[in-house]
N, C-alpha and C positions, 0 to 999 in steps of 0.2 A: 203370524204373518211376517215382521219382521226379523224373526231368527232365519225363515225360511229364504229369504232374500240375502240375508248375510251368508249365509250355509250353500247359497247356491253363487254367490258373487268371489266366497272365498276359494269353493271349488273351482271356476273359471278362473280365479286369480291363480292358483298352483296351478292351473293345467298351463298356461301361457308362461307363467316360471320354467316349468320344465319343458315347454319347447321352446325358448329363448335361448335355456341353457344348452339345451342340444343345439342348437343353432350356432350360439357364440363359440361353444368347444370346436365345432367345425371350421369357424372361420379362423379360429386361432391356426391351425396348423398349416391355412392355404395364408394368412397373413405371416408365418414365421417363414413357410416356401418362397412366397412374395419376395422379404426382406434379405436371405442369402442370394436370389438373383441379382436383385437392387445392388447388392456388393459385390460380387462378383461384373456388372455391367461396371458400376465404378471404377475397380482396379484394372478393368481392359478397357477404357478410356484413359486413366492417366497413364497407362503404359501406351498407350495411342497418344495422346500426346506429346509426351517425352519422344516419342519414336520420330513426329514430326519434326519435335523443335530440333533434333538433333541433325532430321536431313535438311532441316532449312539453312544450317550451322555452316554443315559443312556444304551446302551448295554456295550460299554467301561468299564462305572461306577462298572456295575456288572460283569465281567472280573475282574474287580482291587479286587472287592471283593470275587470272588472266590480264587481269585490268593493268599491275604493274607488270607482267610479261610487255603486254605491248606497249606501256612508257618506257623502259628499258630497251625496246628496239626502236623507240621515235629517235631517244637519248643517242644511242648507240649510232643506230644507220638513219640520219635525219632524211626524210624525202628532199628530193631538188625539186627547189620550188623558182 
């Protein structure tokens, strides 16, 4: 009786072996698809942010330069006050 309960526990033990492993070979390839998107999303974000930091740079930049444009003409042609 007890061989028959081992004999039949082991059987059910490798059948669930081998579809676990068919299961995990599957997910392997949708987890390694996964992980070249994941990097790929990465490197087009930090190229997205560089891309930012760089028009906030030069929007800043020309701010500073209007900014001293027009103290240069207060200096220049003061209003009558």
């Amino acid at each position: 009786m007890a061989d028959a309960i081992v004999k039949f526990l082991l059987l059910n033990l490798k059948q669930l072996l081998l579809y676990h492993v068919d299961l995990l070979s599957g997910v392997k390839g949708q987890v390694e698809s996964l992980h070249r998107e994941l990097s790929l999303m990465k490197a087009f974000l930090k190229v997205s942010r560089e891309k930012r930091t760089s028009a906030r740079i030069i929007q800043q930049e020309k701010q500073e330069g209007d900014v001293k444009d027009n103290v240069f003409k207060l200096v220049i042609y003061p209003p009558d006050i």
